[in-house]
N, C-alpha and C positions, 0 to 999 in steps of 0.2 A: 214133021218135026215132033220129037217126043219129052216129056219132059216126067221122068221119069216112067211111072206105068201108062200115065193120060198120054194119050194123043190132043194132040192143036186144036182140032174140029170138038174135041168131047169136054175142054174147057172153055172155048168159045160157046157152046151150047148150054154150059152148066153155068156160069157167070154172063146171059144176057143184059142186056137194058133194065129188066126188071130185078133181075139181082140186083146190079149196078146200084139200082135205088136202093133197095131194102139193104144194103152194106154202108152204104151213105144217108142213111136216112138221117139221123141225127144230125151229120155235119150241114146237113141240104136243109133242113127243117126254114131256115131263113130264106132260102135261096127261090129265086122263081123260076122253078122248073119247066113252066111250057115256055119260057126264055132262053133259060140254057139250052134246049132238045132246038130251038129255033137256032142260035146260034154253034150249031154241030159241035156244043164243048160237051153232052152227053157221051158222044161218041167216043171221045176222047177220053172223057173219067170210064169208057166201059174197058175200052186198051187198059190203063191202067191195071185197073183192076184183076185183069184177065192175066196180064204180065207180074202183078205182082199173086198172085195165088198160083201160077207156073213157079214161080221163082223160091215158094213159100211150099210147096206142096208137101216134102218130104221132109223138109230142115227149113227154122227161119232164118234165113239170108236177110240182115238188115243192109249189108253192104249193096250187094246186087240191089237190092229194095230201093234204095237210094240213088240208084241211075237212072231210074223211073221219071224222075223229077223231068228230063225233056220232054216226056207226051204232055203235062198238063201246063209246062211254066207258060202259056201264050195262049192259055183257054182265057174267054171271056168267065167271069161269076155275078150272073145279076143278082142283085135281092129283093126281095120282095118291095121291100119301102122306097126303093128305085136310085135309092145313094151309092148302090155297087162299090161300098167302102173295099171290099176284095180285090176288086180288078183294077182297082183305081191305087192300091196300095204297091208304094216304091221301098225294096228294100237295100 
């Protein structure tokens, strides 16, 4: 599949795990990361990610951006001080 000039495999390679962080770093700064990677929700924020910079590549699609929302709505979010207010939060 191509999304625009990238190919599937060359954004999978260019947004890994370690991107994934260093794009999240801020948001994650609370968060406990060998937690999350325990709980395979890294996996999940890497999808994300991966789908939304496909989605974003050429033109921002906030719309598309926005269907996103089913890879992470049912990720766990520990946090560091062990209250996981995130994933405990009903909205």
């Amino acid at each position: 599949s191509t999304t625009g000039s990238l190919q599937k495999e060359e954004i999978i390679a260019f947004v890994n795990k370690s991107a994934t962080v260093k794009v999240l770093e801020w948001w994650l700064n609370a968060t406990n990361i060998e937690e999350l990677k325990a709980q395979n929700s890294m996996h999940y924020l890497c999808k994300f990610i991966q789908h939304a910079f496909a989605i974003n590549y050429l033109l921002r699609d906030t719309k598309r951006t926005k269907t996103l929302d089913n890879l992470t709505k049912n990720i766990a979010v520990p946090s560091r001080n062990g209250k996981n207010l995130a994933s405990n939060l009903r909205l």
